[in-house]
C-alpha positions in Angstrom: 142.6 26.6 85.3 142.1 26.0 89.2 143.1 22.4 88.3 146.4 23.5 86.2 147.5 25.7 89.1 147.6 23.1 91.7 149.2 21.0 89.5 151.8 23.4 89.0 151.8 24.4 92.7 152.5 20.8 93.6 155.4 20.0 90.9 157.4 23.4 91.2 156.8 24.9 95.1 159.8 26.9 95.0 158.9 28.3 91.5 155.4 29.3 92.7 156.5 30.5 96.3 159.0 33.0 94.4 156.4 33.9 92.0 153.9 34.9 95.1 156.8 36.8 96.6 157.9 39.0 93.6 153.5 39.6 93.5 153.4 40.6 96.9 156.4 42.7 96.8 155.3 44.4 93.3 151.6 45.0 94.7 153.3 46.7 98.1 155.4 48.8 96.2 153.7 52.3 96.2 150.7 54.2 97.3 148.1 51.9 95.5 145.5 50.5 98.0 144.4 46.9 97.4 141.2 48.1 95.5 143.0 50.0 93.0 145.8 47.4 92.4 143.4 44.5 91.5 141.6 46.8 89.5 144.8 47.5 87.6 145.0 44.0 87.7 141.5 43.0 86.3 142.2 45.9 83.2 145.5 43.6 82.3 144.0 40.4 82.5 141.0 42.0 80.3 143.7 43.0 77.7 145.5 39.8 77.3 142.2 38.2 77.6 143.4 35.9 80.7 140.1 34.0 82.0 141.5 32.6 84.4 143.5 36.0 85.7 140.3 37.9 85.4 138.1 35.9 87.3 140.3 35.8 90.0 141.2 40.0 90.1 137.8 40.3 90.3 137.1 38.2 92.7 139.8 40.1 94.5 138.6 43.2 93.6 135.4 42.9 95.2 136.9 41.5 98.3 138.7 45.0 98.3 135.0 46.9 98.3 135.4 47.8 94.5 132.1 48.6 92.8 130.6 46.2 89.7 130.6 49.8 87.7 134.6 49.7 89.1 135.0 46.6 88.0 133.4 47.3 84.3 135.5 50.3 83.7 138.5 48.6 84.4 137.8 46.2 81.6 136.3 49.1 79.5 140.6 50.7 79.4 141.8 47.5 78.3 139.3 48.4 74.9 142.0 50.9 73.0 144.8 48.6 74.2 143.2 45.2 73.3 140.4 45.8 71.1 136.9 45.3 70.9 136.9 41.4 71.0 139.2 41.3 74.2 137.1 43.9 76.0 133.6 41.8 74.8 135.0 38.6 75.9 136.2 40.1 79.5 132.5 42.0 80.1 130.8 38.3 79.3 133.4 36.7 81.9 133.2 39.3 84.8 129.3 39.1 84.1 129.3 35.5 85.0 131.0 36.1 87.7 129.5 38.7 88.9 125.9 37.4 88.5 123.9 37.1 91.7 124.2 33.6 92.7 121.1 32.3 95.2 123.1 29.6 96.8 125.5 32.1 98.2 123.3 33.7 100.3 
């Protein structure tokens, strides 16, 4: 996906900067903190079983101090919504991601 995005990035800058501005303005627009939004974020990408989305709101959820079990709930609401098969696939996906990775340290 990372390589589809730059693509994107490169062919349609305008398109992409107004996208990032409608985000930003959408994600300021109320009393959510940053934690909560990208957890709101990671439950939707869960439920239209987005890889690509869900990888990065939990990357960005973690940046925002939100907890693993935080992280797994989120994906746990999408269940009634989605189904079973969405939630299964977003739970192997964040656990992935989520694994501790020696190199980092």
């Amino acid at each position: 996906m990372a390589k589809q995005l730059k693509a994107f990035k490169t062919k349609f800058p305008k398109v992409w900067t107004a996208y990032e501005q409608l985000r930003d303005t959408c994600d300021q627009s109320g009393p959510l903190d940053k934690k909560t939004v990208e957890l709101i974020k990671v439950g939707i990408s869960a439920a239209m079983e987005h890889e690509g989305g869900l990888v990065a709101h939990v990357s960005q959820a973690k940046k925002a101090k939100a907890t693993d079990a935080e992280i797994y709930q989120a994906i746990l609401l999408a269940t009634g919504l989605a189904g079973v098969p969405a939630t299964l696939a977003a739970c192997g996906t964040a656990a992935d991601f989520l694994k501790p990775n020696p190199k980092k340290k």
